[in-house]
SELUM-815916 format. One record per atom (N, C-alpha, C): residue number from 0; atom name; residue in one letter; x, y negated, z. Coordinates in steps of 0.2 Angstrom, whole numbers, plus 5000, padded with zeros to 4 digits. Layout:
PT,num,atome,residu,X,Y,Z
PT,NUM,CA,a,X,Y,Z
...
//
This chain:
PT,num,atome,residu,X,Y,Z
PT,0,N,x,4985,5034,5132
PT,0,CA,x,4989,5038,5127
PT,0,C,x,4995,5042,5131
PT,1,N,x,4999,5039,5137
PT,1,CA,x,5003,5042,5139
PT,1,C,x,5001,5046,5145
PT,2,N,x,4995,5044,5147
PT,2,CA,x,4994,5050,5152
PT,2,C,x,4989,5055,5147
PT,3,N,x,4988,5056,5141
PT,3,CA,x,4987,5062,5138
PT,3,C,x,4992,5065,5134
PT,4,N,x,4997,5061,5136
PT,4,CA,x,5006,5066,5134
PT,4,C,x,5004,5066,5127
PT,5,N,x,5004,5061,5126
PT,5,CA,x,5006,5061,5115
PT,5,C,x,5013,5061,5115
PT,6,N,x,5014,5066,5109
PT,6,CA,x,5019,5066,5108
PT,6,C,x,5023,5060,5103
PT,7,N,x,5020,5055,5101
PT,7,CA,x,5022,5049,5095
PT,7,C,x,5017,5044,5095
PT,8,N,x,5019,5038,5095
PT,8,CA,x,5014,5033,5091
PT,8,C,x,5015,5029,5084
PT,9,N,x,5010,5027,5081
PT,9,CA,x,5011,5023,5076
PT,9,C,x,5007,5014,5078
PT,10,N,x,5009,5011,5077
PT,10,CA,x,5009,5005,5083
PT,10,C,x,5008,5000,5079
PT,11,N,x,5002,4996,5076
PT,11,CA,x,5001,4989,5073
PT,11,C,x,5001,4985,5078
PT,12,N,x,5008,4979,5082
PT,12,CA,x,5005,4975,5086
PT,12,C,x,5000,4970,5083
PT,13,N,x,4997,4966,5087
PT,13,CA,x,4992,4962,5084
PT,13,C,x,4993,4957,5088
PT,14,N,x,4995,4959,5093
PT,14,CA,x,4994,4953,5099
PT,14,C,x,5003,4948,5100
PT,15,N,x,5001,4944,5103
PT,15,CA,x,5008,4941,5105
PT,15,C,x,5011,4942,5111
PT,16,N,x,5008,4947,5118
PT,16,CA,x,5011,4948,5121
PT,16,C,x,5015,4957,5118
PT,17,N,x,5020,4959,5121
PT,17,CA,x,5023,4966,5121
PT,17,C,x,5026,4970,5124
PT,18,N,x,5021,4969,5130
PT,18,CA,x,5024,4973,5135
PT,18,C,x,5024,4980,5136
PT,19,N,x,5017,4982,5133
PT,19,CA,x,5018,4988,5133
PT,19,C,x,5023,4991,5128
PT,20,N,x,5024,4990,5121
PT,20,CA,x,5031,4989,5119
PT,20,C,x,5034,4990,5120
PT,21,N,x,5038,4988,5125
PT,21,CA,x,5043,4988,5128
PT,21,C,x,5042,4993,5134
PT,22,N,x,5036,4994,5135
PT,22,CA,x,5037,4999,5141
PT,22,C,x,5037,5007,5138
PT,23,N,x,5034,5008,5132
PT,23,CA,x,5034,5013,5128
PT,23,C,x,5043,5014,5125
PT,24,N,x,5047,5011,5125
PT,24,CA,x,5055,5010,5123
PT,24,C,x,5057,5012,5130
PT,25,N,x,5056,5010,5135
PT,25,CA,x,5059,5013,5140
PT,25,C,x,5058,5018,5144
PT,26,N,x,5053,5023,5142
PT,26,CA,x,5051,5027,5145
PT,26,C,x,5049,5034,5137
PT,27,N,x,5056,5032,5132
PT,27,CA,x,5058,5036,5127
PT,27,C,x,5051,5040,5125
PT,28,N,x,5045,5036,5122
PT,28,CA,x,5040,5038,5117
PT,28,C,x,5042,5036,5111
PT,29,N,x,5043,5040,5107
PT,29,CA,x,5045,5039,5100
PT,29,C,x,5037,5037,5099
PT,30,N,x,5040,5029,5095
PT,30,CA,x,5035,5025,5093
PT,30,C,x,5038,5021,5084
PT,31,N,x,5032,5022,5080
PT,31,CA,x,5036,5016,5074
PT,31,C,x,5030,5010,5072
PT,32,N,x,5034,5006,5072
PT,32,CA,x,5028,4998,5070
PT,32,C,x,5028,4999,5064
PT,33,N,x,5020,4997,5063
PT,33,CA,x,5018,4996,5056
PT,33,C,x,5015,4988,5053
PT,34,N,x,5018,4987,5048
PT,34,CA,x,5015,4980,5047
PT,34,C,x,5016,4974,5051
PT,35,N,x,5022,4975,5056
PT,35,CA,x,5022,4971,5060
PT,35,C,x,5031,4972,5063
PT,36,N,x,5034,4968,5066
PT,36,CA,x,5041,4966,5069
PT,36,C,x,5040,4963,5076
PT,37,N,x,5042,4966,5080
PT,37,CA,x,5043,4960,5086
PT,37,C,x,5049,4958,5088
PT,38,N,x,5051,4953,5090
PT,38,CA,x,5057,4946,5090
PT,38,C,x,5058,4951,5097
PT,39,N,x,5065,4953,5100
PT,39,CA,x,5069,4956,5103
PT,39,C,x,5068,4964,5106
PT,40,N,x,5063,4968,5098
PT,40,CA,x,5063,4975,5101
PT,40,C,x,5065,4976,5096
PT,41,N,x,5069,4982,5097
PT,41,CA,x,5073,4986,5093
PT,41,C,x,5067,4992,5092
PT,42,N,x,5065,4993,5087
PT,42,CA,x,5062,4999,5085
PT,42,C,x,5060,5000,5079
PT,43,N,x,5059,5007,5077
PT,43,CA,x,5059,5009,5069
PT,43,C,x,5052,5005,5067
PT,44,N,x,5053,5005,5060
PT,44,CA,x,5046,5000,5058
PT,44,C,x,5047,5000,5050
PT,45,N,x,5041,5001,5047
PT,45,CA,x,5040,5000,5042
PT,45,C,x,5034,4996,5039
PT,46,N,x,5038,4991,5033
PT,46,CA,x,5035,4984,5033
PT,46,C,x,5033,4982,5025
PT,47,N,x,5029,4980,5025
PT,47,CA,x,5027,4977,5017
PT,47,C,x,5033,4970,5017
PT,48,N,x,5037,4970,5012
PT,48,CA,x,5039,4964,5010
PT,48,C,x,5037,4958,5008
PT,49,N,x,5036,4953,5018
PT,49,CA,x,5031,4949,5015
PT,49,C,x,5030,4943,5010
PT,50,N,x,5041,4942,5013
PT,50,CA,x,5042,4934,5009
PT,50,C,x,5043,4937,5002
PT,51,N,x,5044,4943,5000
PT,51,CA,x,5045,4945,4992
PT,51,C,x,5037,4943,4990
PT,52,N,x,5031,4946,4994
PT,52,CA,x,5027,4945,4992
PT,52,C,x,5024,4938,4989
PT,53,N,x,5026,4934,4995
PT,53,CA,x,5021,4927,4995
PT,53,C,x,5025,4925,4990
PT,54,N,x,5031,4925,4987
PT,54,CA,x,5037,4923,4983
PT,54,C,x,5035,4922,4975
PT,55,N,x,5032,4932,4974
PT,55,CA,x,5026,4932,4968
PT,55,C,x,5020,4928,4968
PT,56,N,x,5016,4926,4973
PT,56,CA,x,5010,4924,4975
PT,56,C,x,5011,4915,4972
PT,57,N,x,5016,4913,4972
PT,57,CA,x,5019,4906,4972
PT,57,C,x,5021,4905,4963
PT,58,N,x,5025,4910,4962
PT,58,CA,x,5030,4910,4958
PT,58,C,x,5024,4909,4953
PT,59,N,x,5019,4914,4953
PT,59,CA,x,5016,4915,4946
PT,59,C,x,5010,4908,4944
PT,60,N,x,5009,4907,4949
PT,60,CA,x,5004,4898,4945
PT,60,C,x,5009,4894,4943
PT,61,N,x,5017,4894,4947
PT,61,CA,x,5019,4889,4947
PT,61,C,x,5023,4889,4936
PT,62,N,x,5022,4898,4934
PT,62,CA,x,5025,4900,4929
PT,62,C,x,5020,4898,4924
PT,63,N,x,5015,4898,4926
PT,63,CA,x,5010,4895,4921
PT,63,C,x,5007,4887,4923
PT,64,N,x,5011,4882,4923
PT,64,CA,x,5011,4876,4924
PT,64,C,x,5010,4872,4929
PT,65,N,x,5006,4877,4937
PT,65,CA,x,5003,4875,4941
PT,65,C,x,5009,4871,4945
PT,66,N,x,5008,4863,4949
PT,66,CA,x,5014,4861,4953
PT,66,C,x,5013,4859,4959
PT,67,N,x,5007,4860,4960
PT,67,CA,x,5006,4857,4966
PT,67,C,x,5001,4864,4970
PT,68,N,x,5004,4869,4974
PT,68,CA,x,5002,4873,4977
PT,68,C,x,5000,4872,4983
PT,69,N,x,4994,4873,4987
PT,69,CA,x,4992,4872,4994
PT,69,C,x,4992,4877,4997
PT,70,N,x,4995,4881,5003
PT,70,CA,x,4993,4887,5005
PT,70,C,x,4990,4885,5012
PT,71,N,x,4985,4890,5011
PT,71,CA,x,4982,4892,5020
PT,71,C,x,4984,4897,5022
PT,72,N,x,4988,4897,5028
PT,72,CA,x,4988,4901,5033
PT,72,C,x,4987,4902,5039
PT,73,N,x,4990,4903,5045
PT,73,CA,x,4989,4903,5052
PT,73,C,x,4992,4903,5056
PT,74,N,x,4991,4899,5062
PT,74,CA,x,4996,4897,5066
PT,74,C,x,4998,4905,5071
PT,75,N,x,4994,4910,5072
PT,75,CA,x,4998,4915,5073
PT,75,C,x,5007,4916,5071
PT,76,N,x,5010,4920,5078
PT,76,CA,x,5016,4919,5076
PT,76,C,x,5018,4927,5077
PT,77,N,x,5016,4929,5070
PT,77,CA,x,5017,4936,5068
PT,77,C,x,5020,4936,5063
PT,78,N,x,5026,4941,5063
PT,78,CA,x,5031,4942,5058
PT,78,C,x,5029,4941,5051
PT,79,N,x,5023,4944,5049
PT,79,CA,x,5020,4942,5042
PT,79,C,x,5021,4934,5039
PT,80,N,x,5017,4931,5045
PT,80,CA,x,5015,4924,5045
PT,80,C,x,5020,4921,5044
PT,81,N,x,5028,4923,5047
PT,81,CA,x,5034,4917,5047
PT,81,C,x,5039,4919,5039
PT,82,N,x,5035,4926,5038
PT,82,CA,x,5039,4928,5032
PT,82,C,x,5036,4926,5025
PT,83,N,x,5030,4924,5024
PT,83,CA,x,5024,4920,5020
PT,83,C,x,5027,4915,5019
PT,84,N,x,5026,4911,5023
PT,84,CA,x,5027,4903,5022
PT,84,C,x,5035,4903,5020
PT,85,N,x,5040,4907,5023
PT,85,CA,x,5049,4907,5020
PT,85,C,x,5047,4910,5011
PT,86,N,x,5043,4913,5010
PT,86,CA,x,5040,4917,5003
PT,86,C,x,5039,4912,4998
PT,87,N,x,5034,4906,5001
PT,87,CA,x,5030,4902,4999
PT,87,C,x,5038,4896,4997
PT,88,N,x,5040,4896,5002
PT,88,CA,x,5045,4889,5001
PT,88,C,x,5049,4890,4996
PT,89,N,x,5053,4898,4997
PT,89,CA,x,5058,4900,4992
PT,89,C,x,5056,4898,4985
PT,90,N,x,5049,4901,4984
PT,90,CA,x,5047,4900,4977
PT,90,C,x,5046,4894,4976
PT,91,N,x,5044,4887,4978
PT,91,CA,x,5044,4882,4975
PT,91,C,x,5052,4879,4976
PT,92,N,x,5055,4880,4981
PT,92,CA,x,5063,4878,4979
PT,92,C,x,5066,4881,4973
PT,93,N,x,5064,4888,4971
PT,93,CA,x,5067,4889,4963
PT,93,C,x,5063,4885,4958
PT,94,N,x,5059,4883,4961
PT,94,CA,x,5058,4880,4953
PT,94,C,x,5058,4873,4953
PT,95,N,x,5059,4871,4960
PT,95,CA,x,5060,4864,4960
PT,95,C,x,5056,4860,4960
PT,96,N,x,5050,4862,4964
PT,96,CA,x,5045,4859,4964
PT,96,C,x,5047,4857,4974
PT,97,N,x,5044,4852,4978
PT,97,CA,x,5046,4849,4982
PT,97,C,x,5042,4851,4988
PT,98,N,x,5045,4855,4992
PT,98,CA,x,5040,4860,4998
PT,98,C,x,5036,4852,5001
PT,99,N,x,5031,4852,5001
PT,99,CA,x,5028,4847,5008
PT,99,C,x,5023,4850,5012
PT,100,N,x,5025,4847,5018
PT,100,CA,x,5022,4850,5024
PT,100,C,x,5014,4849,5025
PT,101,N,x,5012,4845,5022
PT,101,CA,x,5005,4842,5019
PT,101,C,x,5001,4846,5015
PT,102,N,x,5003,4852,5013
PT,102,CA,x,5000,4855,5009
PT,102,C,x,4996,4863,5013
PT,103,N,x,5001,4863,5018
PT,103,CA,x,5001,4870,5022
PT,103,C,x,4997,4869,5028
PT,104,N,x,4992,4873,5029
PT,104,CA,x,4985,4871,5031
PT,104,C,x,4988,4877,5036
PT,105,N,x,4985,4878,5043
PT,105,CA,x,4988,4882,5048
PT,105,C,x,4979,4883,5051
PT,106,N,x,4978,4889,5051
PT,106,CA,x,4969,4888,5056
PT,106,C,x,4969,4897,5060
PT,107,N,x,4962,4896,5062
PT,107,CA,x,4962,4903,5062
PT,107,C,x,4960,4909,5060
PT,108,N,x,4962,4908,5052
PT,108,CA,x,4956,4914,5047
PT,108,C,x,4952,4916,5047
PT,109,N,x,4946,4910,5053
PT,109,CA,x,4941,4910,5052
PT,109,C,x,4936,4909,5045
PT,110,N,x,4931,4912,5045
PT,110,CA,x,4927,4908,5040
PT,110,C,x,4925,4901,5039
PT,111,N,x,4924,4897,5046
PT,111,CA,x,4924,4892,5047
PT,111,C,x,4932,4887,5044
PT,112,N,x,4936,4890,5046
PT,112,CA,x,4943,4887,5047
PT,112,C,x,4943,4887,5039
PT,113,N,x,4943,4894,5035
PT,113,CA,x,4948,4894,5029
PT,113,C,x,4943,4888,5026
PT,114,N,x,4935,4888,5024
PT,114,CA,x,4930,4883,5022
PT,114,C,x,4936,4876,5023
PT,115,N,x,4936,4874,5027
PT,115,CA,x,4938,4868,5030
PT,115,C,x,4945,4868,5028
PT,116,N,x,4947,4871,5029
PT,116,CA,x,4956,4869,5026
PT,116,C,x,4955,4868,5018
PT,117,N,x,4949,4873,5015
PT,117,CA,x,4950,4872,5006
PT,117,C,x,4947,4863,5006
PT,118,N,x,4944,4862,5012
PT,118,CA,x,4941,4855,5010
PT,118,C,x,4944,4851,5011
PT,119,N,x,4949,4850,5018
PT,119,CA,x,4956,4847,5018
PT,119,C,x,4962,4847,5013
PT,120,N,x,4961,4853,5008
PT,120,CA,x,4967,4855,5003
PT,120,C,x,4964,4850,4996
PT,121,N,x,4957,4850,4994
PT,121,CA,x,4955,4846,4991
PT,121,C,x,4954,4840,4990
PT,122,N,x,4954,4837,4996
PT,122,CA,x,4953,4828,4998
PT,122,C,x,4963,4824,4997
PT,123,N,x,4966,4832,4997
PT,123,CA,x,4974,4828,4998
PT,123,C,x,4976,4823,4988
PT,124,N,x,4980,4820,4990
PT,124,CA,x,4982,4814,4986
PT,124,C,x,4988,4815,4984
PT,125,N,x,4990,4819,4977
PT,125,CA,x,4987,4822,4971
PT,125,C,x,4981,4827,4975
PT,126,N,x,4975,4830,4972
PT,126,CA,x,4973,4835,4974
PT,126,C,x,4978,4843,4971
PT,127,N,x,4977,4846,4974
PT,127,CA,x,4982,4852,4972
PT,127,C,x,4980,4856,4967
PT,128,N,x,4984,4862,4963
PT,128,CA,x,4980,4862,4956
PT,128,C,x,4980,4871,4959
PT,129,N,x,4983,4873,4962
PT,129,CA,x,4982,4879,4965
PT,129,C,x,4982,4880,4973
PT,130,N,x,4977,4885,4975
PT,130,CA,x,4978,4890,4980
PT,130,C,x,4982,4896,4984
PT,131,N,x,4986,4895,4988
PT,131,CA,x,4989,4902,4990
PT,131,C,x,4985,4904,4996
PT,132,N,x,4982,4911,4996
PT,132,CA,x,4977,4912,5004
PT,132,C,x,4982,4915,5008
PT,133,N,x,4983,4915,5014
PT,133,CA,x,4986,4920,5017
PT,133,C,x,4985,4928,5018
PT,134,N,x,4978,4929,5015
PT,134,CA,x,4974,4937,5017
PT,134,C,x,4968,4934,5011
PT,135,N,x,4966,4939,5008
PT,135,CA,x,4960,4941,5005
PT,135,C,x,4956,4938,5008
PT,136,N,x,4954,4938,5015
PT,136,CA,x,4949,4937,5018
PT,136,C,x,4948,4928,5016
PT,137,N,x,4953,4926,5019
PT,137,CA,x,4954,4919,5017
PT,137,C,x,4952,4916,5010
PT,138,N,x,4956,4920,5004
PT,138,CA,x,4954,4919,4998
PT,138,C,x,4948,4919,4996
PT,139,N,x,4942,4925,4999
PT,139,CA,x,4936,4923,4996
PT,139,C,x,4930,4916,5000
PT,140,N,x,4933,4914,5007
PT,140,CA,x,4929,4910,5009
PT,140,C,x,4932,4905,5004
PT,141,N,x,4937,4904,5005
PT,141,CA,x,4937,4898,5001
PT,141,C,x,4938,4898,4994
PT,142,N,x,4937,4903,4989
PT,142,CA,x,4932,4902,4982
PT,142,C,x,4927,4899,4984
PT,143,N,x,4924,4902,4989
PT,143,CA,x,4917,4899,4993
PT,143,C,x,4916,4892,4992
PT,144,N,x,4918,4889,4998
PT,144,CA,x,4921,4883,5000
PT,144,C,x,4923,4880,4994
PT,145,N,x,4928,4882,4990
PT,145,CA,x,4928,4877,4982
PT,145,C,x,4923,4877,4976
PT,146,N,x,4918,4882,4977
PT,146,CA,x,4910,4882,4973
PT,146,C,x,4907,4876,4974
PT,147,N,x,4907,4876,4981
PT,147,CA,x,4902,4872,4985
PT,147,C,x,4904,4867,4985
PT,148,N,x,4909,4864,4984
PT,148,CA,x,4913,4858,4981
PT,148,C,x,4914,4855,4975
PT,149,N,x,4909,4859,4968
PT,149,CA,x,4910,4858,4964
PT,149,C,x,4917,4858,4958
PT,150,N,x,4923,4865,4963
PT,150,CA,x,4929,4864,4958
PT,150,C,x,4927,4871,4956
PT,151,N,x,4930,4871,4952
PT,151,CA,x,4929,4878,4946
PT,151,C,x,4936,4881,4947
PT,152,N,x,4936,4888,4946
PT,152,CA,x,4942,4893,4948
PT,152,C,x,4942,4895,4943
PT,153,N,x,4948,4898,4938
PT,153,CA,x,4955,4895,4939
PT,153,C,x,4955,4886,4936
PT,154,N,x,4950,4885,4934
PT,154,CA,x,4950,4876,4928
PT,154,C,x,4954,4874,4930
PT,155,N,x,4950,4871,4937
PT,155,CA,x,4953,4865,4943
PT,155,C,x,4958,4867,4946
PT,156,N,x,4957,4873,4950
PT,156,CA,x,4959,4876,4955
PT,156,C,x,4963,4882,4953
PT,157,N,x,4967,4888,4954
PT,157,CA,x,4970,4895,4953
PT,157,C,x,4968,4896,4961
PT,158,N,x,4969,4900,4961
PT,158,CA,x,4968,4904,4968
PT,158,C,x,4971,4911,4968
PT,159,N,x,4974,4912,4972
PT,159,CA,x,4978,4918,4973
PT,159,C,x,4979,4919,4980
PT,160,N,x,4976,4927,4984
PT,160,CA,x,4976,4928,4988
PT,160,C,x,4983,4935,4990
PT,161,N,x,4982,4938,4997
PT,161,CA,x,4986,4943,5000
PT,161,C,x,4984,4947,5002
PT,162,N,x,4984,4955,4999
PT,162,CA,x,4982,4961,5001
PT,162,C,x,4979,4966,4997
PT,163,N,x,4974,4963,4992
PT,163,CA,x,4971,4967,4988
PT,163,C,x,4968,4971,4990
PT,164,N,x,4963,4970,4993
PT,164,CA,x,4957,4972,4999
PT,164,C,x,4953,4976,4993
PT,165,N,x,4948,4982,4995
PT,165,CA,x,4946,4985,4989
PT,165,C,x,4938,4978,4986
PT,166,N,x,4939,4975,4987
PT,166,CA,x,4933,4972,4984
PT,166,C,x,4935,4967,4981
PT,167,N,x,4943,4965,4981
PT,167,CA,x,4945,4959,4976
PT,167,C,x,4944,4958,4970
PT,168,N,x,4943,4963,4967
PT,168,CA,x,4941,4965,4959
PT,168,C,x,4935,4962,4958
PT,169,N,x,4929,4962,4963
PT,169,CA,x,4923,4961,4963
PT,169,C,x,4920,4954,4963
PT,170,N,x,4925,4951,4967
PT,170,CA,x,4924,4943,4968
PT,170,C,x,4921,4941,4962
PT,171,N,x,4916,4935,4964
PT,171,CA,x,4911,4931,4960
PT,171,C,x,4917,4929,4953
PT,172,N,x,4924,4927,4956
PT,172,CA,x,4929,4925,4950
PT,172,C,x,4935,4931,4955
PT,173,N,x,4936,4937,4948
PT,173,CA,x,4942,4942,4952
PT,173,C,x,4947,4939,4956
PT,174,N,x,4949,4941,4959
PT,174,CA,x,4955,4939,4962
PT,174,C,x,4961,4941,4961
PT,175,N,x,4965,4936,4959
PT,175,CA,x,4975,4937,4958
PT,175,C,x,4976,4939,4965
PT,176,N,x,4981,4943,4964
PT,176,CA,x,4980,4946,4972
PT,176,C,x,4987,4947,4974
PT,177,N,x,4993,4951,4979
PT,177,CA,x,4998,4951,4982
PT,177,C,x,4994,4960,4984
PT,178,N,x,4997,4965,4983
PT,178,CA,x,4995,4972,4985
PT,178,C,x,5001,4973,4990
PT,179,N,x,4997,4976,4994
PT,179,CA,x,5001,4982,4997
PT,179,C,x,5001,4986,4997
PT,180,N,x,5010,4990,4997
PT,180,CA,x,5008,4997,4998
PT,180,C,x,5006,5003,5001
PT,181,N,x,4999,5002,5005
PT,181,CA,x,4996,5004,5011
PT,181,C,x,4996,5012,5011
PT,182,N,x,4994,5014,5004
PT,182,CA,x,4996,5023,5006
PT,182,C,x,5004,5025,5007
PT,183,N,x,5009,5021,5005
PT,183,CA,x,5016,5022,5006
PT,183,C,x,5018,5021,5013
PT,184,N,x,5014,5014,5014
PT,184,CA,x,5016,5013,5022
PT,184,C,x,5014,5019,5029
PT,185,N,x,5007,5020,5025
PT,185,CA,x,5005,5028,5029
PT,185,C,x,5012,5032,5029
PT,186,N,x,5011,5034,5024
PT,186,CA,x,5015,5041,5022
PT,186,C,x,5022,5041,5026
PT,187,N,x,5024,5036,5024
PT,187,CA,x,5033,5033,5026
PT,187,C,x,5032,5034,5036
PT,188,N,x,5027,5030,5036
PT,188,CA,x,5030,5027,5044
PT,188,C,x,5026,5036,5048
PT,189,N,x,5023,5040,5044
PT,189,CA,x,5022,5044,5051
PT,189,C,x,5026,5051,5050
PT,190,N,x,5030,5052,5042
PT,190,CA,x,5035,5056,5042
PT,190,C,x,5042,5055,5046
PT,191,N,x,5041,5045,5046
PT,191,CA,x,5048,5044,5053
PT,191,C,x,5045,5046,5059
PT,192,N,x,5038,5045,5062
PT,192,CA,x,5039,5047,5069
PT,192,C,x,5040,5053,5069
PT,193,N,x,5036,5058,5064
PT,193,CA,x,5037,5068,5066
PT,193,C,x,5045,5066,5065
PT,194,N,x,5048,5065,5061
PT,194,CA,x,5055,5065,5062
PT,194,C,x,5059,5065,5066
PT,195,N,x,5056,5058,5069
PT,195,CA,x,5060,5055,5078
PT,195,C,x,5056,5061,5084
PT,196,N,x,5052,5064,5082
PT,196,CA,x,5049,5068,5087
PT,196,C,x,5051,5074,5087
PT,197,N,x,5053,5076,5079
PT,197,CA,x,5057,5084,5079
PT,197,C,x,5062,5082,5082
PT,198,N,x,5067,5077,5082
PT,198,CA,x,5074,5078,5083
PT,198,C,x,5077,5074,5088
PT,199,N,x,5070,5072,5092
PT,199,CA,x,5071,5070,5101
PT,199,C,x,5078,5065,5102
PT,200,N,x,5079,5063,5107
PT,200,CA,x,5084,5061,5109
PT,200,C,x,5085,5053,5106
PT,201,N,x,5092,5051,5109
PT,201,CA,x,5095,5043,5106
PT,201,C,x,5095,5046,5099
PT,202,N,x,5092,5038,5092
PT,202,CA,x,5095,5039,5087
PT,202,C,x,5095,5033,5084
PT,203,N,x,5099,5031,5078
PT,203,CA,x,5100,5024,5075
PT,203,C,x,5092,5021,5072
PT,204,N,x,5091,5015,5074
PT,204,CA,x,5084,5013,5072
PT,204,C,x,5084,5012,5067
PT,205,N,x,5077,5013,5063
PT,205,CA,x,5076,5015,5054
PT,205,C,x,5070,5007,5055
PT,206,N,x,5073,5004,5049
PT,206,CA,x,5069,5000,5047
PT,206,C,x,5068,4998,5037
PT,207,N,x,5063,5001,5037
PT,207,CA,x,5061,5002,5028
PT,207,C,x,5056,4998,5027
PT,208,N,x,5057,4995,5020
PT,208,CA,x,5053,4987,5020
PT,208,C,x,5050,4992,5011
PT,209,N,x,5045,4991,5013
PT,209,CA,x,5044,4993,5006
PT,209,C,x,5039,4986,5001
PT,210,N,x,5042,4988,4996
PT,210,CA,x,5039,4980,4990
PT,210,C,x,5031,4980,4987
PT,211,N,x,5028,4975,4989
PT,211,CA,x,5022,4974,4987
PT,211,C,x,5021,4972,4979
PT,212,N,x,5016,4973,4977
PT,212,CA,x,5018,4970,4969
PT,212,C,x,5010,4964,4966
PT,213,N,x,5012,4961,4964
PT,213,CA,x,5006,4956,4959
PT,213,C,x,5001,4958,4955
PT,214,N,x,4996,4960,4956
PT,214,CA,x,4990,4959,4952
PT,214,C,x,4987,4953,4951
PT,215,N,x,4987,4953,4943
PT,215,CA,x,4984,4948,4941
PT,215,C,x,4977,4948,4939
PT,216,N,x,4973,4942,4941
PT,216,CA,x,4965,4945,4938
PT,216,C,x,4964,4938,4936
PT,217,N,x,4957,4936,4935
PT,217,CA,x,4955,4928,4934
PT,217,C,x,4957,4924,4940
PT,218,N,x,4956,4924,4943
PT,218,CA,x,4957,4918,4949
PT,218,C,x,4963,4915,4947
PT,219,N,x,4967,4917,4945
PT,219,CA,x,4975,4913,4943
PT,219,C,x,4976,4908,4936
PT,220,N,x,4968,4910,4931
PT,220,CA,x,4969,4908,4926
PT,220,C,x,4974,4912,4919
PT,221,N,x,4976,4919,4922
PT,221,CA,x,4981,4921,4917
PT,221,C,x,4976,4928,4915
PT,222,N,x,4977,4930,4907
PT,222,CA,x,4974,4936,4909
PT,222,C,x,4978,4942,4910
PT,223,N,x,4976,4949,4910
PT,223,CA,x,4979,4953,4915
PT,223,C,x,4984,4956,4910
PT,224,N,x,4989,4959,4913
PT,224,CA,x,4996,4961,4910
PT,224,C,x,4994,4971,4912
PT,225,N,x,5001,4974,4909
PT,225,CA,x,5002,4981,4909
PT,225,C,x,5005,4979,4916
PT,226,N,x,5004,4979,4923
PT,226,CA,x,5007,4977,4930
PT,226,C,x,5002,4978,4932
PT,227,N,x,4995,4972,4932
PT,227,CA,x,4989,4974,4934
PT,227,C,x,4986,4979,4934
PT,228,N,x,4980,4981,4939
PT,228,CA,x,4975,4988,4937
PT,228,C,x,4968,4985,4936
//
């Protein structure tokens, strides 16, 4: 990219190194992250609000009676991932339900992995009466994984996933889901970069967090409200 002299980038890191990152900040490329924060770089960046998210994701089983929450996530150390699980906690410390670290399955979102964590999530002692996935992708395997085990979604089980991927509606039992707001996050983060590119130079860094909202479908056990689509 910079030996074809781009004028901007728009930057989803994914990886845990960031050097280039940083080599792009010192060699004044106007760049803005998406979806993503790194721990000691200063730069523009515009983010889904995750722990407001996971907060929702938690909040709503726990309002319809559920107390014993299991969440799968990933041991990935991405901004997302440490803002979830603070998401996840918050909501059970309001309602006074007891954060335990035995509930919190850590893999790597593998199809393999999530199966195996729902199977882990379901051997534990009480068995748990809900699901938080950390991605859609997660949620549907392990619908999966809890078929094949004979627990019924929402009965046994609520499940509720992160992302609202277009096919969550479709799932074999719809899926309660965490949206975000992915056409806002377009729109938003590449009017900052034309911004920072029309007007060149040092400027104060812009960080805009925009709020995800709860879609409710069957998998939660509730049925759908004027919020839902």
């Amino acid at each position: 990219m910079l030996e074809k002299r781009v004028d901007g980038m728009l930057v989803q890191p994914v990886a845990q190194a960031h050097d280039h990152l940083r080599l792009l900040a010192d060699m004044k490329v106007p760049f803005v992250l998406i979806q993503r924060e790194v721990p000691g770089l200063v730069a523009d960046a515009v983010v889904t609000d995750n722990m407001f998210g996971a907060y929702q994701a938690v909040d709503h089983p726990v309002e319809l009676g559920r107390r014993r929450i299991a969440y799968l996530t990933t041991h990935l150390e991405l901004s997302p991932v440490r803002d979830r699980i603070e998401g996840y906690r918050r909501a059970l410390v309001q309602h006074d339900v007891l954060y335990d670290e035995r509930l919190v399955s850590r893999g790597d979102l593998s199809a393999a992995a999530a199966a195996e964590s729902a199977r882990a999530a379901l051997a534990a002692t009480p068995r748990p009466d809900a699901i938080f996935a950390y991605n859609d992708l997660v949620a549907i395997r392990c619908l999966r994984a809890l078929r094949d085990l004979g627990a019924r979604v929402p009965d046994d089980v609520a499940l509720v996933g992160f992302d609202d991927i277009l096919i969550a509606e479709f799932f074999e039992v719809p899926l309660t889901t965490v949206a975000q707001p992915t056409q806002e996050i377009g729109q938003t983060a590449t009017n900052l970069l034309l911004d920072r590119i029309e007007r060149g130079g040092p400027h104060a860094h812009t960080r805009i967090v925009l709020p995800p909202r709860l879609v409710v479908r069957a998998s939660s056990g509730a049925p759908s409200r004027s919020a839902s689509r």
